[in-house]
ROSEKE-297360 format. One line per 2 residues: their letters; for each residue x, y, z of N, C-alpha, C. Coordinates in steps of 0.1 Angstrom, whole numbers, plus 5000, padded with zeros to 4 digits. Layout:
REM residues N
A) X,Y,Z,X,Y,Z,X,Y,Z  ...
//
This chain:
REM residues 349
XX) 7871,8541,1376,7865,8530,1385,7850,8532,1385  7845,8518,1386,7827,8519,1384,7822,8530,1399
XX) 7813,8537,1396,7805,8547,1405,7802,8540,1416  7796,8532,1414,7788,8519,1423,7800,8516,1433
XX) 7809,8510,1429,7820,8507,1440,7827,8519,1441  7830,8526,1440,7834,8542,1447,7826,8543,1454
XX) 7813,8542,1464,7803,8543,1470,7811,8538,1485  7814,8526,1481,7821,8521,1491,7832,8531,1505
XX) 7835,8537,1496,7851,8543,1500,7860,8535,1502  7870,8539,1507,7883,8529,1508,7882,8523,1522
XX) 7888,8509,1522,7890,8501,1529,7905,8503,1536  7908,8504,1551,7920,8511,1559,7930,8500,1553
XX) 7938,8505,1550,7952,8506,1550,7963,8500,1561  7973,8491,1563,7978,8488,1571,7986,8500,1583
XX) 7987,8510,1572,7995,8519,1585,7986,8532,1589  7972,8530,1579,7960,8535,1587,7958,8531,1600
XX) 7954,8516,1596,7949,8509,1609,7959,8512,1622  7973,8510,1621,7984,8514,1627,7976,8528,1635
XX) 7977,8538,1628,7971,8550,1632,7960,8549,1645  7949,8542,1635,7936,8543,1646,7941,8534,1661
XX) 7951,8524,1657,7950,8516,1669,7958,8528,1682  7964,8541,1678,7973,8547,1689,7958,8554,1698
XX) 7947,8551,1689,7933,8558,1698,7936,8552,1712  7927,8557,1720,7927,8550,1734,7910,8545,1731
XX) 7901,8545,1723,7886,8538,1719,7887,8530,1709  7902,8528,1702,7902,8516,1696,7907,8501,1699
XX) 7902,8492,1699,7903,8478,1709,7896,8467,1702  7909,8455,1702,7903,8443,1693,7900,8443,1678
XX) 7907,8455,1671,7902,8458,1658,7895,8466,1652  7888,8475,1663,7879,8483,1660,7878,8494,1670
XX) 7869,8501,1667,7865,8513,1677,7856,8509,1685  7855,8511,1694,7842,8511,1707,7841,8521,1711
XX) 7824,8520,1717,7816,8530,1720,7821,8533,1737  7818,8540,1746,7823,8547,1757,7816,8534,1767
XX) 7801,8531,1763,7793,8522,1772,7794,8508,1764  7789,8500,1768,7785,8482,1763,7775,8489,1754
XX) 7776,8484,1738,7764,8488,1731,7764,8476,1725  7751,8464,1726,7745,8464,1716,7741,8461,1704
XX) 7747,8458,1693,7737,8466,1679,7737,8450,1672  7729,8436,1681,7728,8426,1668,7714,8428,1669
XX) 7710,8418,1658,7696,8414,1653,7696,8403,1654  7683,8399,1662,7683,8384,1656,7680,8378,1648
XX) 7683,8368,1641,7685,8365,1624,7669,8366,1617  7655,8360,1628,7646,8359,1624,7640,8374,1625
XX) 7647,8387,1634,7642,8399,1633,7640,8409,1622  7652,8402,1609,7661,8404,1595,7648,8411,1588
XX) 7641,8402,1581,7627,8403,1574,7617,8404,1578  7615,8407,1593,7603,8415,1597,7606,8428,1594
XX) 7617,8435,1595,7626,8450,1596,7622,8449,1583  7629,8442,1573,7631,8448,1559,7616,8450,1552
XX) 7605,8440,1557,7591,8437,1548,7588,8450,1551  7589,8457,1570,7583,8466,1577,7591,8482,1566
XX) 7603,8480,1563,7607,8491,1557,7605,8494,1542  7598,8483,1531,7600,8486,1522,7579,8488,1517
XX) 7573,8486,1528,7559,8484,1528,7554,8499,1538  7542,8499,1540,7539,8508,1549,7542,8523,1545
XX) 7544,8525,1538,7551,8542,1533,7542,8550,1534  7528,8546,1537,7517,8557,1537,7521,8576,1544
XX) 7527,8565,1558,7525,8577,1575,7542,8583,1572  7550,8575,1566,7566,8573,1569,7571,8582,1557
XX) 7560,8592,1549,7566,8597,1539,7559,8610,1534  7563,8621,1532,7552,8633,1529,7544,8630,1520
XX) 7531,8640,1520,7520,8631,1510,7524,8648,1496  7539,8649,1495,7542,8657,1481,7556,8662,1490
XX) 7565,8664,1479,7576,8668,1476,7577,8680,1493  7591,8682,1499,7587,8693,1505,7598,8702,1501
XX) 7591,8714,1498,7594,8729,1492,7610,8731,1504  7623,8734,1500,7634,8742,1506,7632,8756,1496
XX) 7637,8766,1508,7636,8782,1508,7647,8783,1496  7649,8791,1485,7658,8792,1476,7673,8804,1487
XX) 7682,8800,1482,7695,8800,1490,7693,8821,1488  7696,8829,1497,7698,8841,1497,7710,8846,1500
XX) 7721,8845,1493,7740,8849,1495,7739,8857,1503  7734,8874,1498,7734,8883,1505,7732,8885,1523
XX) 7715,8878,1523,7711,8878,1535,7721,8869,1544  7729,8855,1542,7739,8847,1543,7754,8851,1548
XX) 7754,8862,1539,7765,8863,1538,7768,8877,1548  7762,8882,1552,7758,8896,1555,7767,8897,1567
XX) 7781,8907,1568,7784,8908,1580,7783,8916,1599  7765,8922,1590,7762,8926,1602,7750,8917,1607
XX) 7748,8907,1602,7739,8899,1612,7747,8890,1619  7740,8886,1630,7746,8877,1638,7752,8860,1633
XX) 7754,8854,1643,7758,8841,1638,7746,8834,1633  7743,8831,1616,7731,8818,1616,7734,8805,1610
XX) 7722,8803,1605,7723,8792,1599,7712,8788,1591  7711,8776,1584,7702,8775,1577,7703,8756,1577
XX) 7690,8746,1576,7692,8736,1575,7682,8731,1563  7689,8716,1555,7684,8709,1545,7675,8697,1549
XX) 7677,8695,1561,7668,8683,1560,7678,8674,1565  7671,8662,1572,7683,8650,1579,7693,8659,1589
XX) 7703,8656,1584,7716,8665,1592,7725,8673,1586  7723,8679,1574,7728,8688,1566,7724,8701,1569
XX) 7734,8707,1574,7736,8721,1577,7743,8734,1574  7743,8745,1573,7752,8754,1567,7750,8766,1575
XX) 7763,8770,1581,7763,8775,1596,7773,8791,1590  7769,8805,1594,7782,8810,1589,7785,8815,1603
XX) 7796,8811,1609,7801,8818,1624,7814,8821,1620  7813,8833,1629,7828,8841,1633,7837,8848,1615
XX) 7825,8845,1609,7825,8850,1589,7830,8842,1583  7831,8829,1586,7830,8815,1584,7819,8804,1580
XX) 7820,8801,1564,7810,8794,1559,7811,8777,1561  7806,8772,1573,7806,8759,1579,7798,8749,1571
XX) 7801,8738,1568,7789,8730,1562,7789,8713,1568  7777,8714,1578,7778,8698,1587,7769,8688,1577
XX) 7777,8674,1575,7773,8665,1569,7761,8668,1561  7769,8674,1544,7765,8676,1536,7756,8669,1526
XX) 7749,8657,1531,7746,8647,1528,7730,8655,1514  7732,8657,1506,7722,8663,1495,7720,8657,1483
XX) 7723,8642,1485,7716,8637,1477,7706,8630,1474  7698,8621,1461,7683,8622,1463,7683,8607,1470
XX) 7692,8599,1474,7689,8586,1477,7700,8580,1489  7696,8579,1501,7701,8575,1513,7706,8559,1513
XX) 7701,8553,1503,7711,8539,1503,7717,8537,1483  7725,8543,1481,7728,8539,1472,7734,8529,1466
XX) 7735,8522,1475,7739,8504,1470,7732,8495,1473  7716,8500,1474,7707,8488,1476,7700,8491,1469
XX) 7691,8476,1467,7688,8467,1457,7673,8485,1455  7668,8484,1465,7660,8493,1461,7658,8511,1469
XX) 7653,8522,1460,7658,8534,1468,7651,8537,1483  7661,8548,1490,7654,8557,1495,7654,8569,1495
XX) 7641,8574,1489,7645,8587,1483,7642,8600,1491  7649,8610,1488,7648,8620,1499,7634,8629,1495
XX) 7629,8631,1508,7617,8640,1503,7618,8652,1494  7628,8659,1498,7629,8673,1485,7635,8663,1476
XX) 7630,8678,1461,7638,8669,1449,7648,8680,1450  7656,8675,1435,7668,8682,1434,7675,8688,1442
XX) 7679,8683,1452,7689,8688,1461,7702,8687,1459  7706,8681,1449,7724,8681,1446,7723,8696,1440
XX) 7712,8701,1433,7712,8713,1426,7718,8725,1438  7712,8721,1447,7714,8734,1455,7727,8739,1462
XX) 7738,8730,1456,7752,8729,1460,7759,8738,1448  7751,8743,1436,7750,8752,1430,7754,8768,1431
XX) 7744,8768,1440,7739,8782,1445,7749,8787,1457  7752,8770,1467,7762,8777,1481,7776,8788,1473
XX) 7776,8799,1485,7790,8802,1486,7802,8793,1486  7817,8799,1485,7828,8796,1493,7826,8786,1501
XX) 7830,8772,1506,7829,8768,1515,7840,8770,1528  7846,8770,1538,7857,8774,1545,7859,8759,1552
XX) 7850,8755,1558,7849,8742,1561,7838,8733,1561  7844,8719,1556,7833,8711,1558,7837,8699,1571
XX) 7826,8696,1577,7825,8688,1592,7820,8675,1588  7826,8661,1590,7818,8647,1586,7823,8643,1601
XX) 7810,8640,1607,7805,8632,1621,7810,8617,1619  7808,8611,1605,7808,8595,1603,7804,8593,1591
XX) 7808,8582,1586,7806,8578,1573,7793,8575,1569  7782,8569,1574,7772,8565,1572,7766,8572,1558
XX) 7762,8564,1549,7755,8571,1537,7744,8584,1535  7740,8583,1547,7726,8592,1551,7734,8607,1556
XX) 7752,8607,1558,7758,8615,1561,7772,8620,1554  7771,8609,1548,7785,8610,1537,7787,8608,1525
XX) 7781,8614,1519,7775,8613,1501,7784,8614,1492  7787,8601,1484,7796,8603,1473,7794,8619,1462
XX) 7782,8616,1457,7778,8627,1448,7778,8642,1451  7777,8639,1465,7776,8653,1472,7790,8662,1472
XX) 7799,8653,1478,7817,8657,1478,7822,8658,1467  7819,8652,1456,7823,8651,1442,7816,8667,1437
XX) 7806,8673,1441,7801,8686,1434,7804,8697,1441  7807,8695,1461,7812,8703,1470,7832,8705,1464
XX) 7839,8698,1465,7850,8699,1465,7854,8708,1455  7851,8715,1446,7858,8726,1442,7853,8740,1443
XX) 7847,8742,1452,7849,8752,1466,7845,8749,1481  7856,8741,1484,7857,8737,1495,7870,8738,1498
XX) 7873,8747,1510,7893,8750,1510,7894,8740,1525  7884,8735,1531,7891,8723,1544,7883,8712,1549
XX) 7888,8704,1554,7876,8695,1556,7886,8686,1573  7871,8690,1584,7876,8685,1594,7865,8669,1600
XX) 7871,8657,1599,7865,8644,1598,7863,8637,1608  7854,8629,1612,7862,8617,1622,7870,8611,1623
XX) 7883,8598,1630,7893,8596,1626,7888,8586,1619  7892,8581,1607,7890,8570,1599,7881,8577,1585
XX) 7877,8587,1589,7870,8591,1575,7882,8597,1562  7890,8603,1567,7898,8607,1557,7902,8599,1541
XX) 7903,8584,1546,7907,8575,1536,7892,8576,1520  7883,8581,1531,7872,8577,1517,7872,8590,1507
XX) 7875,8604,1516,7878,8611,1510,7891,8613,1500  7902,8612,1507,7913,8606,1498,7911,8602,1484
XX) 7902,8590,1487,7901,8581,1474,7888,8587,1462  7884,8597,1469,7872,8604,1464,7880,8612,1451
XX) 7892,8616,1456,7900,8629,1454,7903,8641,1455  7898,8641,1473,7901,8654,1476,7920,8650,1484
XX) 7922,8666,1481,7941,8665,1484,7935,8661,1500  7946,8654,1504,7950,8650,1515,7957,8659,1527
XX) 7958,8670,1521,7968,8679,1532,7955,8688,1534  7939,8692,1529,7932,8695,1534,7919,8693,1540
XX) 7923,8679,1547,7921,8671,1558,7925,8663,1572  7918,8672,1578,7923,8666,1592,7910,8656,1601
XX) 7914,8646,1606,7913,8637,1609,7910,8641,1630  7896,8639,1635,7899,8642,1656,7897,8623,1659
XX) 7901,8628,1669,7897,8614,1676,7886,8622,1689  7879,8615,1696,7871,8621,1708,7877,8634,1713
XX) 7874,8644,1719,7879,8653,1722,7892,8660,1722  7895,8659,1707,7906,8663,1698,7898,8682,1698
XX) 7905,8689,1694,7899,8704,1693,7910,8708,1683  7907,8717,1670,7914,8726,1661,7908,8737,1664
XX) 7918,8748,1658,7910,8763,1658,7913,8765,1638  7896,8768,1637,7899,8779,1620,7897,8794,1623
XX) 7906,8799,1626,7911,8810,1634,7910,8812,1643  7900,8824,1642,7894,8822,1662,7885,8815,1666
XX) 7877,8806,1657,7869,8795,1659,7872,8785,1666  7869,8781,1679,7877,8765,1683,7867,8756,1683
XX) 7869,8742,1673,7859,8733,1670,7867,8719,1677  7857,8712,1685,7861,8700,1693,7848,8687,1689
XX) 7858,8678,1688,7852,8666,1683,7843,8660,1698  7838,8658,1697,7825,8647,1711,7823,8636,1711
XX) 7823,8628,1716,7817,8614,1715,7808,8609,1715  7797,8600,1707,7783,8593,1709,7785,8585,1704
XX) 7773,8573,1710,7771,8564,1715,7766,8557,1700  7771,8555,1690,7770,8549,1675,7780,8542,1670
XX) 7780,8535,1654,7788,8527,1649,7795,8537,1636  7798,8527,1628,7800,8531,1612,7806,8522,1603
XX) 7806,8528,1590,7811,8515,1582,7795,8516,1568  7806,8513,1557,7798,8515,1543,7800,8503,1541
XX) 7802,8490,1540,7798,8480,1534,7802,8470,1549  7804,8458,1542,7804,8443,1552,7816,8442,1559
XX) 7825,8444,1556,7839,8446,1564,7843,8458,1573  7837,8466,1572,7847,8483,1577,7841,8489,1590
XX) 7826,8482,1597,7820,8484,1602,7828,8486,1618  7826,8502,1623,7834,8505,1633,7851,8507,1631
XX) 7855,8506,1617,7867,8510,1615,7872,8526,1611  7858,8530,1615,7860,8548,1616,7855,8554,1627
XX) 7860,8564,1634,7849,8569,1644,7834,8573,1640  7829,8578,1655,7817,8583,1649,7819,8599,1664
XX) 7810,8609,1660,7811,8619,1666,7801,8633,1668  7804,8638,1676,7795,8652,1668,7803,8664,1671
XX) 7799,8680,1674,7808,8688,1671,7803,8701,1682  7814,8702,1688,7810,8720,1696,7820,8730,1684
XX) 7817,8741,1685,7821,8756,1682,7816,8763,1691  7832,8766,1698,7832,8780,1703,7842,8794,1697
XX) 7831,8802,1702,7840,8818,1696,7836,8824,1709  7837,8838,1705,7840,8848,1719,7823,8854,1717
XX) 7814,8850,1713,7798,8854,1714,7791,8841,1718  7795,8826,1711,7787,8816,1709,7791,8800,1715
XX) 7786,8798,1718,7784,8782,1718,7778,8774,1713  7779,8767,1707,7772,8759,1696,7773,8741,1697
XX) 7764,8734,1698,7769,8717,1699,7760,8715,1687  7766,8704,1677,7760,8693,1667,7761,8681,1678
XX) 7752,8674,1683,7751,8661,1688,7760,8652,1682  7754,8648,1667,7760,8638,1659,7748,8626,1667
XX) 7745,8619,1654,7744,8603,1659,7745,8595,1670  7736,8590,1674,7739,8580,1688,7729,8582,1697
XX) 7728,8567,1705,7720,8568,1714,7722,8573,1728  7712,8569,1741,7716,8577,1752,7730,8570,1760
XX) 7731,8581,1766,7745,8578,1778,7751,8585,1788  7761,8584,1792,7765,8593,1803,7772,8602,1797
XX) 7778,8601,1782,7786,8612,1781,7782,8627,1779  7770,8627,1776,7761,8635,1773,7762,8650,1785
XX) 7766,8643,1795,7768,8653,1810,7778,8654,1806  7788,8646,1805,7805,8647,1802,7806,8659,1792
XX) 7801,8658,1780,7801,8670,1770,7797,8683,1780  7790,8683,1787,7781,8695,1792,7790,8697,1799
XX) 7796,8692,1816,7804,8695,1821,7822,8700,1818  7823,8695,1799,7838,8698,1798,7836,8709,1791
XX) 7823,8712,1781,7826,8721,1774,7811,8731,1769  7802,8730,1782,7794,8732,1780,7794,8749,1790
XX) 7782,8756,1796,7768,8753,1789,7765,8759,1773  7755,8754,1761,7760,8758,1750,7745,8768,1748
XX) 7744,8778,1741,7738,8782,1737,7732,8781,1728  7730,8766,1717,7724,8764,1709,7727,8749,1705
XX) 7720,8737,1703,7727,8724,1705,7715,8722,1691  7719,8711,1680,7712,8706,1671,7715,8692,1679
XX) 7701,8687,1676,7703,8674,1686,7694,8663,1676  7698,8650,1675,7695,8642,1668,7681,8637,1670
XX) 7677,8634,1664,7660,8633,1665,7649,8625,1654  7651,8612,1651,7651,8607,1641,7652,8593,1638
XX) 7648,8586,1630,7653,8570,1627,7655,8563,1638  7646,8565,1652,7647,8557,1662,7639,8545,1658
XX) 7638,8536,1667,7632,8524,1666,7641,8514,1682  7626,8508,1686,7636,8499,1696,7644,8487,1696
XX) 7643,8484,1681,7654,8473,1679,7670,8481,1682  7673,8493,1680,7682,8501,1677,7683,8514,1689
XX) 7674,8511,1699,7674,8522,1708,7684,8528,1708  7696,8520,1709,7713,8521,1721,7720,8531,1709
XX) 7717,8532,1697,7723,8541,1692,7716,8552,1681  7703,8553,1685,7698,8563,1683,7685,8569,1691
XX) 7685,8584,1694,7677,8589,1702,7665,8587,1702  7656,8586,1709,7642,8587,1711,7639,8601,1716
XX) 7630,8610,1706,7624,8626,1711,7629,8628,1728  7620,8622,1734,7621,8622,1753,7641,8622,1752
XX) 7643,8613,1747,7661,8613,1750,7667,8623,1746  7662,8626,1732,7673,8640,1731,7672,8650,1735
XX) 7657,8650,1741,7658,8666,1748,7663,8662,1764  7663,8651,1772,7674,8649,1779,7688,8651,1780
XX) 7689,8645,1763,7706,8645,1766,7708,8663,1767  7699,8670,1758,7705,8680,1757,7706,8690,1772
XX) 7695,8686,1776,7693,8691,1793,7707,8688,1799  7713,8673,1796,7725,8665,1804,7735,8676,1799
XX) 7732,8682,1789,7747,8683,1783,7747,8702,1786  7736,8707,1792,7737,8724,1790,7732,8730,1784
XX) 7723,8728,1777,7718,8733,1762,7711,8741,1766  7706,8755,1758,7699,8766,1761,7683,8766,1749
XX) 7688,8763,1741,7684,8765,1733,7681,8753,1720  7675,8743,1718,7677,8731,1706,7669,8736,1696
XX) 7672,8723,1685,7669,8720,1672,7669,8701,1669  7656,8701,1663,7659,8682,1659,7660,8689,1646
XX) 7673,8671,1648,7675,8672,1634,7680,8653,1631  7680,8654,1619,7677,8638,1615,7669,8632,1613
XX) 7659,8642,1606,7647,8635,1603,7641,8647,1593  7633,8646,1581,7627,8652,1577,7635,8651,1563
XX) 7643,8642,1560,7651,8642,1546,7651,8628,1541  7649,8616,1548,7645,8602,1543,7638,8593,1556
XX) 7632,8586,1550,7623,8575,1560,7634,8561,1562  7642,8555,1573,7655,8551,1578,7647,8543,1593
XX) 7634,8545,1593,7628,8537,1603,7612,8537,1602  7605,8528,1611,7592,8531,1608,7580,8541,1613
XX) 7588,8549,1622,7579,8560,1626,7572,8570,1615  7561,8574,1616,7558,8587,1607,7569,8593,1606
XX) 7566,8604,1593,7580,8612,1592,7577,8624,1600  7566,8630,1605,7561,8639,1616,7562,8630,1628
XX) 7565,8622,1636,7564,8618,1648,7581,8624,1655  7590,8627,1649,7603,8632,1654,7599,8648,1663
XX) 7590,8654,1654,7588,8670,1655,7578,8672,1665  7575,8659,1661,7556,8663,1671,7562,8659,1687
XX) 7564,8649,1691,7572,8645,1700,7586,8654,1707  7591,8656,1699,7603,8667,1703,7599,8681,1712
XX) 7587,8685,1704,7581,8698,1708,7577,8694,1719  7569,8687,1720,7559,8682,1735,7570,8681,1744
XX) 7581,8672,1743,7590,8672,1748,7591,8685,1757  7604,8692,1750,7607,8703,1751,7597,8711,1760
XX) 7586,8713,1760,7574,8719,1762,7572,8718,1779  7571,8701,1783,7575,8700,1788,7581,8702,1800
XX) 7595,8700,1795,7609,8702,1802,7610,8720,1802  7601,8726,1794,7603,8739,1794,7616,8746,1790
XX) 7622,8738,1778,7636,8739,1771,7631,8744,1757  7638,8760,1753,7635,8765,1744,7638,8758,1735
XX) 7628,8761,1724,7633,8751,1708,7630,8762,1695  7636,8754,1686,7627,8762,1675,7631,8750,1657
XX) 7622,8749,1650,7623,8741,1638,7616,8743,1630  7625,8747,1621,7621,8762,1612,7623,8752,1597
XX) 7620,8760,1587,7617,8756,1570,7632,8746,1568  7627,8740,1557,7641,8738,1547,7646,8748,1542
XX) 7657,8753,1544,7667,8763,1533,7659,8776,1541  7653,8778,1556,7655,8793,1562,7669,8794,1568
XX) 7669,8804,1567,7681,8811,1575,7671,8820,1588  7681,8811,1601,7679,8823,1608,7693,8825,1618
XX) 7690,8832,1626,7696,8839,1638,7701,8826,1646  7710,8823,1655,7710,8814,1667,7698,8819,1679
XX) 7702,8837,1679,7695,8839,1692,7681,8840,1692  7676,8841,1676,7666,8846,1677,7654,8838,1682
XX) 7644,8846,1680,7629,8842,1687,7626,8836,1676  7620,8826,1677,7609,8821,1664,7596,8818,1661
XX) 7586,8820,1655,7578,8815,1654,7574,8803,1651  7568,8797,1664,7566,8784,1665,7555,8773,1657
XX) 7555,8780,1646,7545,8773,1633,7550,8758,1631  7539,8746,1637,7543,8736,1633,7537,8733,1615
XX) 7547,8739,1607,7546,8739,1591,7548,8721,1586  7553,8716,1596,7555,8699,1590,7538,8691,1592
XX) 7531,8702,1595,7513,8690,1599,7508,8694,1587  7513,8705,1574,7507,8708,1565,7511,8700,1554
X) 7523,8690,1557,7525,8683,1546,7518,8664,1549
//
């Protein structure tokens, strides 16, 4: 089958859809968000957005390639350090907890719309390369389909070491059709929870859409992700704008010790489902958080803010609110608990 339309993924199935409709968030044919969201344009807003996105690239783009830390197994892999991690940029992550190699929306490849007419390319080069170098995968985590988070090229180079894959509900079909087996995928709906051993990982709800082409839009969920163990707490936000569930997460399964929180491709045409800096160190306040990270930004330009206005803004935030942070290299590994040095390294590019 042509590459180009594999991009797509698969289109649900009648006794898919069957499935999604036993959700209690699916309604009228689709998924809905918790609150009223939202998400038209008006027809004449179309080509102000698009002139605005494919012009202007001066502030919206590093002025050179940016350098990720080359992968260190040992240091990674090491069973007397504590729980870390290490991040690629956007929302690609690689977590090892409880001696568990985690990998959140592996999204490493060089172009965030690959079925438009023209690219967007990710600031680092060669990043499919560095899927290379990973260990073992144990699990991989997809929030939502969205291209910026669900990479054909990427799953096609991850899947033969990769032994599980835990999804939003409606993602499984694209992997399916990708050709990963079907029996090592499981599928949450909103606060669904699996355990990979003593790991317990619970699906969340936020305030976003999904959908890879013109039909499928909101025919998958969308999500983010807690991990708990017997040392840690851990929240992935996932995608979306502000809301009330943001407390709801905090009060069901909070307070967390370390939250990655979205921070990125806002814009006010699009407030309702994605954060603004001030919002996500909110939500994260709403939700318990001890400790954050932005993330969703720093791996493609998906709006018109500078590509430093996420970081710069976040910190001041934080600052603030007097909520610890830390945002550290492409491809460092550190500690959850640790202390960091707070080198803003993104004003040198």
């Amino acid at each position: 089958m042509n590459q180009w339309r594999l991009q797509f993924g698969a289109k649900p199935k009648e006794h898919e859809v069957n499935t999604y409709s036993e959700s209690n968030h699916w309604q009228d044919g689709k998924f809905q968000n918790l609150e009223e969201t939202d998400m038209s344009l008006k027809f004449w807003e179309i080509p102000v957005l698009l002139y605005k996105q494919m012009t202007d690239k001066k502030k919206r783009e590093p002025q050179q390639s940016l350098p990720i830390i080359p992968f260190d197994p040992g240091l990674f892999l090491d069973e007397n350090r504590k729980p870390q991690f290490l991040w690629y940029g956007h929302s690609a992550l690689l977590m090892r907890l409880d001696s568990k190699t985690i990998l959140i929306d592996p999204m490493l490849g060089p172009d965030a719309a690959p079925i438009a007419p023209t690219q967007t390319k990710r600031f680092s080069d060669n990043t499919l390369d560095l899927i290379d170098h990973l260990p073992e995968i144990d699990l991989i985590l997809l929030s939502h389909d969205h291209y910026d988070h669900l990479d054909y090229d990427s799953i096609q180079k991850l899947k033969g070491k990769t032994k599980e894959y835990f999804v939003a509900l409606g993602v499984k079909r694209h992997l399916v059709k990708w050709g990963i087996e079907a029996d090592k995928i499981k599928e949450f709906d909103w606060w669904d929870y699996q355990y990979l051993d003593s790991l317990e990982i619970h699906f969340t709800p936020t305030r976003h859409f999904s959908g890879r082409g013109l039909t499928d839009r909101a025919k998958s969920l969308w999500g983010g992700w807690v991990f708990k163990s017997d040392s840690n707490k851990i929240w992935f936000s996932g995608d979306g704008g502000y809301g009330d569930h943001f407390k709801e997460i905090g009060s069901r399964l909070g307070p967390f010790d370390f939250g990655f929180m979205e921070c990125g491709q806002y814009n006010e045409k699009w407030r309702l489902i994605h954060l603004f800096p001030d919002e996500s160190v909110q939500a994260a306040l709403d939700a318990k958080v001890n400790k954050v990270m932005p993330v969703h930004w720093c791996g493609f330009s998906l709006s018109h803010h500078s590509w430093q206005e996420p970081a710069i803004e976040f910190v001041e935030n934080c600052q603030k609110k007097e909520l610890e942070y830390m945002v550290p290299r492409l491809g460092e590994i550190n500690e959850f608990n640790s202390h960091y040095n707070q080198e803003k390294w993104w004003l040198t590019y």
